[in-house]
KEVOVEX-764652 format. One record per residue: residue in one letter; x negated, y negated, z negated of N, C-alpha, C, O, CB in turn. Coordinates in steps of 0.2 Angstrom, whole numbers, padded with zeros to 4 digits, always signed. Glycine has a CB too. Layout:
<recs>
aXYZXYZXYZXYZXYZ...
</recs>
This chain:
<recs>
x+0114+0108+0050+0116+0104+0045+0111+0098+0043+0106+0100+0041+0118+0108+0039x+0113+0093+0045+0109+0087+0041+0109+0085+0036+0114+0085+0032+0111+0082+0042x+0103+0084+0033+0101+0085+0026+0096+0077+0024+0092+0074+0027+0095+0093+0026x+0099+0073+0019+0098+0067+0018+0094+0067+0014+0095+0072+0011+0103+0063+0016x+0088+0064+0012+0083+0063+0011+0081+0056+0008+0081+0051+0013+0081+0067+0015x+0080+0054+0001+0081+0047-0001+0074+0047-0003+0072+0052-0007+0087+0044-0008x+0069+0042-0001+0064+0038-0001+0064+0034-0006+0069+0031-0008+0063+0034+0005x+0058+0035-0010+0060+0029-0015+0054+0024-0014+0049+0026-0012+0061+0031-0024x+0056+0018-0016+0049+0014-0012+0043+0012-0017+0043+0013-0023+0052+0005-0009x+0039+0010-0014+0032+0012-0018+0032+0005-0025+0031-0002-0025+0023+0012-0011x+0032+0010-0031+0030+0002-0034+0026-0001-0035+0021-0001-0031+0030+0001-0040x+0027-0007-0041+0022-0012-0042+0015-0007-0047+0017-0005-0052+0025-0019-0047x+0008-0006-0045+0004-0003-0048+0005+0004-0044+0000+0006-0041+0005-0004-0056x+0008+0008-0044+0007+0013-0043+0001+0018-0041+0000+0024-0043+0011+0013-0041x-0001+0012-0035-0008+0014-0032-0014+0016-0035-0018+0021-0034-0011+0008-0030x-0014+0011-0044-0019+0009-0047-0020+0017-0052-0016+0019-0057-0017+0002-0050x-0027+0020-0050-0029+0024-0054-0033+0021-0059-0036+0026-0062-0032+0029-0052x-0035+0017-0059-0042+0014-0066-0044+0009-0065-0046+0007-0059-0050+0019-0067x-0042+0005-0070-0048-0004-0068-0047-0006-0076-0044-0006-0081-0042-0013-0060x-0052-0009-0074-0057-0012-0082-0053-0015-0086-0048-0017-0084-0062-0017-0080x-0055-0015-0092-0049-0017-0096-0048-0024-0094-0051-0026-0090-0049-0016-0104x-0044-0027-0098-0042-0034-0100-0041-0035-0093-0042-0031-0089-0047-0040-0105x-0041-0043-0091-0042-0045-0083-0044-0046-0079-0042-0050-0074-0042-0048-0081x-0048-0042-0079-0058-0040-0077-0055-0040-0068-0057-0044-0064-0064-0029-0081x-0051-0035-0068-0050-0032-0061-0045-0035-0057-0044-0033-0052-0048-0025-0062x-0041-0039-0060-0036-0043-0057-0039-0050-0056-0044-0052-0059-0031-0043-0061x-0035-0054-0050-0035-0061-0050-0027-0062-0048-0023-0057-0047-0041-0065-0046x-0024-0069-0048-0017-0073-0045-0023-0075-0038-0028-0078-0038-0013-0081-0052x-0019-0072-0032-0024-0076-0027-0018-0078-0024-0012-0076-0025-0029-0072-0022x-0021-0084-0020-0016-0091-0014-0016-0085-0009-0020-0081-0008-0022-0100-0008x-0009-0084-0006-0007-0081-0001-0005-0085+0006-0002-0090+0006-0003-0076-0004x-0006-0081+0011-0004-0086+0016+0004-0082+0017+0006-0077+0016-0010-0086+0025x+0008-0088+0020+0015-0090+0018+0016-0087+0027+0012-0086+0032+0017-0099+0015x+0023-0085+0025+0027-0082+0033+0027-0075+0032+0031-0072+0036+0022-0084+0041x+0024-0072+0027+0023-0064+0028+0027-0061+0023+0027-0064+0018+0016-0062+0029x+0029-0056+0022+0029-0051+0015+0023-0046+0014+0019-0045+0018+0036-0047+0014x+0024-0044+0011+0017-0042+0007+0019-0034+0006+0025-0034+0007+0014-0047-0001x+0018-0028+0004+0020-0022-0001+0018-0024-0006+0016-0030-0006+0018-0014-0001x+0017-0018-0011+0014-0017-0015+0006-0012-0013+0007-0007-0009+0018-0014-0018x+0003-0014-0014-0006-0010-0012-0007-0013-0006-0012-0011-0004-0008+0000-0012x-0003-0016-0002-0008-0020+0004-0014-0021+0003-0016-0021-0003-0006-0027+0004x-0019-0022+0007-0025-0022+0009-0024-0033+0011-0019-0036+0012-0026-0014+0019x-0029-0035+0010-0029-0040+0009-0034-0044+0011-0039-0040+0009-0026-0042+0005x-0036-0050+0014-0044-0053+0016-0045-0059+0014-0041-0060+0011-0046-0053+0023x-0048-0062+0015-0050-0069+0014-0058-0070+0018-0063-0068+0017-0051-0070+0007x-0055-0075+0023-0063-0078+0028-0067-0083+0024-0065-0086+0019-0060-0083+0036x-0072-0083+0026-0077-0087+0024-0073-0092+0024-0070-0092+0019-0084-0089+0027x-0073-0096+0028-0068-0104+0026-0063-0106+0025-0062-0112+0025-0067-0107+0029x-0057-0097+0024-0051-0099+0022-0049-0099+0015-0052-0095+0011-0047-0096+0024x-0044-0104+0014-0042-0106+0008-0037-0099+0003-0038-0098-0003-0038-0112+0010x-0034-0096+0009-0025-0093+0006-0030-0085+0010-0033-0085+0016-0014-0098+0011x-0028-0081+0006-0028-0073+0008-0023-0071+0012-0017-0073+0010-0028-0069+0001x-0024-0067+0019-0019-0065+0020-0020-0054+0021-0024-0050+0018-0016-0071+0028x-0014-0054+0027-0015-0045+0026-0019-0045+0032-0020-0048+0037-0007-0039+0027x-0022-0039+0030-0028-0036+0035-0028-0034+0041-0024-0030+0042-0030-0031+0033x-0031-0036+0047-0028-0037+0054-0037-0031+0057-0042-0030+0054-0027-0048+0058x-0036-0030+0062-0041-0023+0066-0046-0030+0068-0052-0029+0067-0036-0017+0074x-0044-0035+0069-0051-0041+0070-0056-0041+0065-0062-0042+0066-0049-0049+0071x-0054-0041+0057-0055-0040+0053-0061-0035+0051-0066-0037+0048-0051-0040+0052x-0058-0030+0053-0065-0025+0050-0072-0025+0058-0076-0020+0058-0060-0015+0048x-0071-0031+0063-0075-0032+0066-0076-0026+0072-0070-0024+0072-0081-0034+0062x-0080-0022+0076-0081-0016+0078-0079-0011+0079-0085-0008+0079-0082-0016+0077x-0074-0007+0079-0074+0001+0075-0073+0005+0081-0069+0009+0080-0067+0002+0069x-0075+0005+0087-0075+0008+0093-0085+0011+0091-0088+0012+0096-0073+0001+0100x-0087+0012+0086-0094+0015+0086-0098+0019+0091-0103+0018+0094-0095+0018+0081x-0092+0026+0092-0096+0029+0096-0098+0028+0102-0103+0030+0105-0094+0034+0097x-0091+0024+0106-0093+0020+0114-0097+0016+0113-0100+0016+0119-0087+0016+0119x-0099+0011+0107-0104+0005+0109-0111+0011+0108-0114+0011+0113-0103-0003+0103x-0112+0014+0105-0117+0018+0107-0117+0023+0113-0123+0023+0116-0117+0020+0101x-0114+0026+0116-0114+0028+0124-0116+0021+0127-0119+0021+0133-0107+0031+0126x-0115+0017+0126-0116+0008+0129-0121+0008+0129-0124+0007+0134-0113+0001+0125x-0125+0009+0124-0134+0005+0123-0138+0009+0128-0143+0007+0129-0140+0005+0114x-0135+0014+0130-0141+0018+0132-0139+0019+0139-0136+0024+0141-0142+0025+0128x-0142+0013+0143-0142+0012+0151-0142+0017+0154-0145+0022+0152-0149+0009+0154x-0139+0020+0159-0138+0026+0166-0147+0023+0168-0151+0018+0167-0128+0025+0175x-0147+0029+0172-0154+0029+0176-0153+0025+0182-0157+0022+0185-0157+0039+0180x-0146+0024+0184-0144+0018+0191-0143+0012+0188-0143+0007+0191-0137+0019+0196x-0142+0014+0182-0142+0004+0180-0149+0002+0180-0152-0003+0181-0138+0000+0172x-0152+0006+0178-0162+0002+0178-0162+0001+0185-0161-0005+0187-0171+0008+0175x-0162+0005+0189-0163+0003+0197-0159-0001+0198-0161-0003+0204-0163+0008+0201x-0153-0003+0195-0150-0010+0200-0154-0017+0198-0156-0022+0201-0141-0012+0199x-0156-0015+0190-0159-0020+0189-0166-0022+0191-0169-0027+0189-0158-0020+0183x-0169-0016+0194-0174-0019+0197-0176-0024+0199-0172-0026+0204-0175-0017+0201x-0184-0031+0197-0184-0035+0201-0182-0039+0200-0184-0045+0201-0183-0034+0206x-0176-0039+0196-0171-0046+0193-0177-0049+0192-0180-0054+0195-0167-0045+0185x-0178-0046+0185-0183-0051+0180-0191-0052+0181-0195-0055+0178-0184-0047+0172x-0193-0050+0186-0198-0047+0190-0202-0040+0188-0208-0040+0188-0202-0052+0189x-0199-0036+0186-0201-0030+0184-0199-0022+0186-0193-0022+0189-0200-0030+0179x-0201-0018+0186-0198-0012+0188-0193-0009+0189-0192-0006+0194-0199-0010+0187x-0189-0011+0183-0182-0009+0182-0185-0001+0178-0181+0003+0178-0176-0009+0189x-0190+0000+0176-0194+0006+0172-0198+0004+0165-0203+0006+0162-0200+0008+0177x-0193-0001+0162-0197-0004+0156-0196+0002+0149-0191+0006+0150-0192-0012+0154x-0197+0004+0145-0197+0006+0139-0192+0007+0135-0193+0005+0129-0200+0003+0137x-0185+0010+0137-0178+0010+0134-0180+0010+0126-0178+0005+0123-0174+0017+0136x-0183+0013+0122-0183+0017+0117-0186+0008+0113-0182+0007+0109-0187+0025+0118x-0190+0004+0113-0192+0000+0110-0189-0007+0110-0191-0012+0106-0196+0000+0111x-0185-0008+0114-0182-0014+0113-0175-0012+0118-0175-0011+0124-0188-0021+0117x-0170-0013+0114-0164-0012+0119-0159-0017+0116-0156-0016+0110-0161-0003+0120x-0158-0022+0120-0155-0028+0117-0147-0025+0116-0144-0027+0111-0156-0034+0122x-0145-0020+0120-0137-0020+0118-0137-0014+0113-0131-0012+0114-0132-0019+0126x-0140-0012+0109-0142-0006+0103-0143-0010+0098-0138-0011+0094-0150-0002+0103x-0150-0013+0097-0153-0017+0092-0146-0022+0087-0146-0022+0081-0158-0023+0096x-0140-0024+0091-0135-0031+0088-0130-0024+0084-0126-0027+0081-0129-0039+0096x-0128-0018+0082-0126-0013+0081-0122-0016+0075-0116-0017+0074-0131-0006+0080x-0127-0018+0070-0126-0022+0062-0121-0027+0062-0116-0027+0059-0133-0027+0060x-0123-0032+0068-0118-0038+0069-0112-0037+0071-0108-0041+0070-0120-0042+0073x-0111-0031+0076-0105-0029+0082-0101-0025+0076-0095-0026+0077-0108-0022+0090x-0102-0023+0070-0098-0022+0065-0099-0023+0059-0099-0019+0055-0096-0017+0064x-0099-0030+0057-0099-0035+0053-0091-0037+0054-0088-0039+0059-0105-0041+0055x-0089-0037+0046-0081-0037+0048-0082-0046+0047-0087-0050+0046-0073-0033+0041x-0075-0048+0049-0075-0054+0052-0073-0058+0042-0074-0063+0040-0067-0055+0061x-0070-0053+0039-0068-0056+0033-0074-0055+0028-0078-0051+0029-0062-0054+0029x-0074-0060+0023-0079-0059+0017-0077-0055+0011-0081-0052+0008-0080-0064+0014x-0070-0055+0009-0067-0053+0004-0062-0050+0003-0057-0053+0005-0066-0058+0001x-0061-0043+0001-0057-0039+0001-0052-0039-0006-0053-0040-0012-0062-0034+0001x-0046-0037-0005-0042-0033-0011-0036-0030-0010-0032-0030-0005-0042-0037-0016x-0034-0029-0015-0027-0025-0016-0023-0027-0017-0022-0025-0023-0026-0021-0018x-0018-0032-0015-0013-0032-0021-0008-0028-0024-0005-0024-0021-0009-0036-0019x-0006-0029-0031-0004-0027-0036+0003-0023-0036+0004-0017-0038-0004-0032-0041x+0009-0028-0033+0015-0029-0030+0016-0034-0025+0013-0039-0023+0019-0030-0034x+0024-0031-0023+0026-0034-0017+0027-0043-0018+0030-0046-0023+0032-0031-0015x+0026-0046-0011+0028-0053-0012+0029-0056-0008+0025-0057-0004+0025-0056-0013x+0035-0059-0008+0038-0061-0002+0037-0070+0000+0039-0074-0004+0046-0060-0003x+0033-0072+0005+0030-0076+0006+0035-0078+0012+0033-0084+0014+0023-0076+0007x+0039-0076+0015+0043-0079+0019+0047-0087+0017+0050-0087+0011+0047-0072+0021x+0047-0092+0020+0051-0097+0020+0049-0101+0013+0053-0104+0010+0057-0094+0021x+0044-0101+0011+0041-0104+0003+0037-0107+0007+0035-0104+0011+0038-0100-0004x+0034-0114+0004+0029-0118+0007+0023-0116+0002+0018-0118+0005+0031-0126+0006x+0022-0113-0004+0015-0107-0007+0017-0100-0009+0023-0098-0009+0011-0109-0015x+0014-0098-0009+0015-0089-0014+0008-0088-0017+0003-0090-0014+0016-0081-0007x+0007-0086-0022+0004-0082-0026+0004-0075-0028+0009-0074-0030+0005-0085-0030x-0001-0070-0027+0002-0063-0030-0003-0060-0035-0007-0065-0037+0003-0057-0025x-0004-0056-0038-0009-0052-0042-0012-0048-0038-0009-0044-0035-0006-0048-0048x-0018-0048-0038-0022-0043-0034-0030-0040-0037-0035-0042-0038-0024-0047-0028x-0027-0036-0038-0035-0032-0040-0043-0032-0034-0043-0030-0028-0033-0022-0040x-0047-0034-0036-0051-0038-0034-0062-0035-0037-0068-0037-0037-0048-0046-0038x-0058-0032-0039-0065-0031-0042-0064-0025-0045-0059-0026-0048-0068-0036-0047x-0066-0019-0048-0067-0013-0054-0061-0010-0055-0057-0010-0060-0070-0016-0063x-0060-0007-0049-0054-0003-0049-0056+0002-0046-0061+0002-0043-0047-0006-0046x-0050+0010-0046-0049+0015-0042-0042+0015-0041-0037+0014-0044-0052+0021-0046x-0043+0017-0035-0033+0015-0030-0033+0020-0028-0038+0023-0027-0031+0008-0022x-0027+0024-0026-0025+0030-0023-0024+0029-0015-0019+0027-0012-0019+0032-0026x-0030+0031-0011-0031+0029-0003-0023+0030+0001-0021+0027+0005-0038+0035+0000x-0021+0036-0002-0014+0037+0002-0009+0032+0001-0004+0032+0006-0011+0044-0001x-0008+0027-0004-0004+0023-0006-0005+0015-0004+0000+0011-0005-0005+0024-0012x-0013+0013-0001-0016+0008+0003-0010+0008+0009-0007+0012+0012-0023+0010+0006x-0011+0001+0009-0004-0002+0014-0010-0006+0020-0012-0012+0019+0004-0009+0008x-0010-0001+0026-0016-0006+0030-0009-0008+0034-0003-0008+0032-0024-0002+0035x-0013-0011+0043-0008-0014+0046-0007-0008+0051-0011-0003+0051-0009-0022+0050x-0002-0010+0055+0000-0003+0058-0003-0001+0064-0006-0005+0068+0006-0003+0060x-0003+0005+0063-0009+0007+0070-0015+0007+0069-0019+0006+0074-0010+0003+0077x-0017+0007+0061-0023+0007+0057-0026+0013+0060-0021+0016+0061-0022+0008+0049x-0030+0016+0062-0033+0021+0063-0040+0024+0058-0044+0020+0056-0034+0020+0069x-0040+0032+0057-0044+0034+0053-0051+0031+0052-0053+0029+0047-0044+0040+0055x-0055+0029+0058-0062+0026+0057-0060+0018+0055-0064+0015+0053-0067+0026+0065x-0053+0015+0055-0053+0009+0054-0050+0009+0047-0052+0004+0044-0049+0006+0060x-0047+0013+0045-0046+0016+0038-0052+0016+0035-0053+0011+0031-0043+0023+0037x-0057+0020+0036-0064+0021+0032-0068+0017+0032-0072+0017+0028-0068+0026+0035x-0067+0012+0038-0072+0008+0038-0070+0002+0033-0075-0001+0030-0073+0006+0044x-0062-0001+0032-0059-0004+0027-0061+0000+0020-0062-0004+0015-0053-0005+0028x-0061+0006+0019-0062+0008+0012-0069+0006+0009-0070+0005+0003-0061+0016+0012x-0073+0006+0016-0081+0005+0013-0080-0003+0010-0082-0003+0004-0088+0005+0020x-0078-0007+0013-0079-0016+0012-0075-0014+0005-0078-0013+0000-0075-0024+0020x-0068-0013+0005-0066-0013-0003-0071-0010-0009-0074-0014-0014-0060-0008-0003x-0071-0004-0007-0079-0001-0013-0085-0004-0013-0089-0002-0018-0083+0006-0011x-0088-0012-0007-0092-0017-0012-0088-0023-0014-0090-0028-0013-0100-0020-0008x-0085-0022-0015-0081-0026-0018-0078-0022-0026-0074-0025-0030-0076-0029-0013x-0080-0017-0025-0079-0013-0033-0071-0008-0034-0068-0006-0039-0079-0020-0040x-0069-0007-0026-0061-0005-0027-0062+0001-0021-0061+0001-0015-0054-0012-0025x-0064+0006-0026-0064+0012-0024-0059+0016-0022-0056+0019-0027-0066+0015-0027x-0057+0017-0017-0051+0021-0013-0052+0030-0014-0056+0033-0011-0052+0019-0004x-0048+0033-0019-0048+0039-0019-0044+0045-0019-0042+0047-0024-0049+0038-0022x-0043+0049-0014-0040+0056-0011-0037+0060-0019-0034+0065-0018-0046+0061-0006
</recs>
């Protein structure tokens, strides 16, 4: 027997466990147009852009950590191919200088500056602006209720939860 089961869709705020009084924690931000939005979307802003849009996996820069680290650390046949290249042994000193280790910092440096949540849904489709409310600063959101993009994956999750919490919007289980 089939059994119907009614979804109800997530409201406006619902996310929101605590943010500072008055309008501390909110702003109205420019949204980029063509898209719709939920409610608790995950949201970015680049150094040079004007309009905030939703959060994309280029975004949070890196998140493949464990392979780039199996990466820095050369096989015993790649020193020996590199023998001689540079004029040296191909027996140099792994442990003090390893160029493809050292950039770790940079290789997950998300590509955005600015993080947030919006408040409610907004439909930016077919309007030449949109505007929405977005918590932006001194809030506590309910992590399960975060609207990332699809095929978000757990380290790509976590790694967005960190950038939200310096920006003061703590994701919480």
């Amino acid at each position: 027997m089939k059994t119907h089961r009614a979804v109800e869709p997530q409201w406006a705020g619902e996310h929101i466990l605590s943010e500072a009084s008055g309008k501390r924690s909110v702003e109205e931000i420019p949204l980029a147009t063509g898209s719709t939005y939920a409610a608790a979307s995950v949201v970015v802003r680049g150094p040079n852009d004007a309009l905030w849009r939703a959060i994309t996996a280029d975004d949070l820069g890196a998140t493949e950590a464990p392979k780039q680290k199996a990466a820095a650390a050369p096989a015993e046949d790649d020193k020996n191919e590199d023998a001689g290249k540079d004029g040296s042994d191909g027996e140099s000193d792994s442990g003090s200088s390893n160029d493809s280790g050292s950039d770790d910092s940079q290789a997950t440096a998300p590509t955005a500056i600015a993080f947030a949540v919006l408040y409610a849904p907004v439909d930016g489709v077919d309007v030449d602006s949109v505007k929405g409310l977005a918590h932006v600063r001194d809030a506590e959101v309910a992590a399960d209720l975060l609207q990332w993009f699809d095929g978000a994956t757990d380290l790509q999750i976590a790694l967005g939860e960190s950038y939200l919490a310096k920006a003061g919007l703590i994701a919480r289980r």
